[in-house]
C-alpha positions in Angstrom: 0.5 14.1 0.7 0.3 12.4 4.1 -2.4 11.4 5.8 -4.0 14.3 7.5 -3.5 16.2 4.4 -5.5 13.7 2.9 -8.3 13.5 5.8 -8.0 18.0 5.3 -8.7 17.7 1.7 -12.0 14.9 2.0 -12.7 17.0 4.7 -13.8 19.9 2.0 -16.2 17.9 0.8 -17.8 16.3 4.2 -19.8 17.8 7.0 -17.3 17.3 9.5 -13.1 17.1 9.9 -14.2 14.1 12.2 -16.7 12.7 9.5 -13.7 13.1 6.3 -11.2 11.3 9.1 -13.3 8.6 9.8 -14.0 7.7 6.1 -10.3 7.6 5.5 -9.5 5.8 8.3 -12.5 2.8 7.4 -10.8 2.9 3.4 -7.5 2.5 4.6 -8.9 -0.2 6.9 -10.7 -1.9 4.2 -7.7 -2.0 2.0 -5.3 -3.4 4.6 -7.8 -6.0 5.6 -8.1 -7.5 1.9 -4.6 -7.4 2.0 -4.2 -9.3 5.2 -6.4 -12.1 3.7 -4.0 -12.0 0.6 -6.9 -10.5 -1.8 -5.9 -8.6 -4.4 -7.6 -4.6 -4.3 -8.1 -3.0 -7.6 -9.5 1.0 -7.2 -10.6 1.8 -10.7 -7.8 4.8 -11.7 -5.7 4.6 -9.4 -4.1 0.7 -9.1 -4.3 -2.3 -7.9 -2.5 -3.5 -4.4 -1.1 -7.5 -4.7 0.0 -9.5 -1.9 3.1 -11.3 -3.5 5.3 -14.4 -1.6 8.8 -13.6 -1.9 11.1 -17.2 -1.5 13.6 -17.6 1.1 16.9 -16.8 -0.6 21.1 -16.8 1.0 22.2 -13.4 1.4 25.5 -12.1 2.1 26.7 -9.7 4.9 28.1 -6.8 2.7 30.4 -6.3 6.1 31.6 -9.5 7.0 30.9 -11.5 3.8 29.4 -14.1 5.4 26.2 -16.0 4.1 22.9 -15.3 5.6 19.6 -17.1 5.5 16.7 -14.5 4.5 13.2 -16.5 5.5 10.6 -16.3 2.6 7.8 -13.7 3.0 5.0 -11.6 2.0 5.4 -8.3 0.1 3.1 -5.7 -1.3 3.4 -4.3 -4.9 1.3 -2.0 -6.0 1.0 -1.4 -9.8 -0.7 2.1 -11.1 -3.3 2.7 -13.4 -2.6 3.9 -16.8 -4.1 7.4 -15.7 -1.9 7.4 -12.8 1.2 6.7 -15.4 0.1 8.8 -18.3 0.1 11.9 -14.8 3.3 11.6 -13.9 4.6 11.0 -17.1 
């Protein structure tokens, strides 16, 4: 499911395709803000989105073998809800 798929199916329920698309478009908005501000967003059954710092690490160049200097940086996990798991398992 993409996007507009997703905006198609909320639109079912709403008055308007423009309505369902702008409610999806302020809860993605929401989400990535929190994340932005490194707040953790937990959606009760479906998972919770964590902002975690990865440390800068040395790397090496599969090609040339030489050692590289990956900076440290932020990374999102997300980690599903046990109703999410117990659907796809």
């Amino acid at each position: 499911m993409n996007k507009v798929e997703l905006v198609e199916k909320v639109a079912e329920l709403t008055e308007t395709k423009k309505q369902a698309q702008e409610i999806v478009e302020t809860i993605l908005a929401s989400i990535k803000g929190a994340l932005k501000k490194k707040e953790d967003v937990a959606i009760a059954g479906f998972g919770a989105f964590k902002v975690k710092k990865v440390k800068a690490k040395t790397a090496r160049n599969p090609k040339t073998g030489e050692a590289i200097k990956v900076p440290a940086k932020n990374k999102v996990t997300w980690k599903p809800s046990k109703e999410v798991k117990e659907l796809v398992n």
